[in-house]
C-alpha positions, 0 to 999 in steps of 0.5 A: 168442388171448385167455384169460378171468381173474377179471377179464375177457379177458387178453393172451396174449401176441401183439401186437395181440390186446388193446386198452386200455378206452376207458373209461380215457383218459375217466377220465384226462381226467376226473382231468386237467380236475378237476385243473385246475379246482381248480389254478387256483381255488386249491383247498379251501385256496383257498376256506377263505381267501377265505370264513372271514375274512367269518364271523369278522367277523359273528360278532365283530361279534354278539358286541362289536358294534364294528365295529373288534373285528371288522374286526381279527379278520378281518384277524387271520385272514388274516394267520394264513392268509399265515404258515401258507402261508408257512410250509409253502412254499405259494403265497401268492395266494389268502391274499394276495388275501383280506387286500387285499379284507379290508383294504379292507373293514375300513378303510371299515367304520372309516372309516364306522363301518358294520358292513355297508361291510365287505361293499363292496368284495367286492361291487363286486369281484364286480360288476367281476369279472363284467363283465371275463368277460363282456367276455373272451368277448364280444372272444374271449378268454375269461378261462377260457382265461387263466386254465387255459392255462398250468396245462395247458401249452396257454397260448394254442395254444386261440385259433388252432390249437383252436377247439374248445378255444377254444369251450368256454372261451367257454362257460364263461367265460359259465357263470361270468357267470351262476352268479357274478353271483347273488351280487351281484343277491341280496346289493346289495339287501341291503346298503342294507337295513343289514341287516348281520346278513342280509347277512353271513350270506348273504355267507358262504353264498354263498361257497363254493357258486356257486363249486363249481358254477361249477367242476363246469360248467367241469370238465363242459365241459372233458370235452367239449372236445378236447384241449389242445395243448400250446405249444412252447417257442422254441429258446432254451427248448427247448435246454438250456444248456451 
């Protein structure tokens, strides 16, 4: 039998009698996809890095107008960005990855002299980077699965034994080509307008948001896919050494 609390039907005790919500398996597997999604994008942390570095420049740029002062400014930052990671002990890729594009930049915007070349090579990395997804789906290898795979223990068990699985990544990783792909068909133009001034802002604020509703899709397909199946270790992983 089942007696009734402030909270709803309890166990009284007797086995079989009482059945877990269905609601929290949902709920855990809604925590696990967002969790996973974040993991793999780096975080708020991860997004800060990559877009704050853009804003200094622009703004160095509107207050000296040289190129140099502000190119250096936003190498500046990111080096503050590897030391503060370095030195709480966090992973260093995601500040490590902006200094090499913010370097790049920096150096032709030098080079040139062109305040708005300092936008290039993330420009031509979006490009690229659109092009490999768009490619990973197409040969089934969606570059979703790469990268969430081994964040949730399944590496690459989604290929052969989840088709499932397999087909939401495919579908995300398309979702990605679409949402990512506005920023360089908007801003390219932009860029041989020399309008440096509308071109970095519109940099800026298109970093941070295709971003999260890229990952607000792929966590929303992640809670319609099935299940990850976990990748088992070979023996010589498996047993501990003596």
């Amino acid at each position: 039998m089942t007696a009734h609390g402030p909270n709803g039907p309890q166990d009284d005790g007797q086995p079989g009698v009482y059945e877990q919500p269905a609601a929290e398996p949902e709920r855990d597997a809604s925590k696990e996809a967002a969790e996973t999604v974040l993991k793999a994008f780096g975080g708020v942390r991860g997004m800060i890095d990559m877009t704050l570095p853009g804003l200094v420049y622009i703004v160095a740029f509107n207050i000296t107008h040289k190129v140099p002062v502000a190119a250096w400014s936003a190498l500046a930052l990111c080096a503050v960005f590897v030391v503060l990671r370095l030195a709480r002990r966090e992973t260093i890729q995601h500040a490590f990855s902006g200094v090499f594009g913010v370097a790049i930049g920096a150096w032709i915007s030098m080079k040139t002299g062109k305040a708005e070349d300092f936008y290039l090579p993330g420009l031509l990395w979006n490009v690229g980077y659109c092009l490999a997804l768009a490619v990973s789906a197409l040969v089934r290898w969606p570059m979703i699965g790469l990268m969430l795979g081994p964040i949730t223990g399944e590496m690459f068990t989604w290929r052969k034994q989840n088709p499932g699985r397999l087909a939401a990544y495919t579908k995300a990783t398309w979702a990605w080509v679409l949402i990512m792909g506005l920023k360089p068909v908007i801003l390219f133009p932009l860029y041989f307008t020399h309008n440096i001034n509308l071109l970095g802002w519109l940099k800026v604020a298109l970093g941070i948001p295709p971003l999260l509703l890229a990952m607000y899709v792929t966590w929303r397909i992640l809670l319609t896919a099935p299940p990850p199946i976990k990748a088992e270790l070979d023996e010589d992983e498996a047993e501990p050494r003596k």
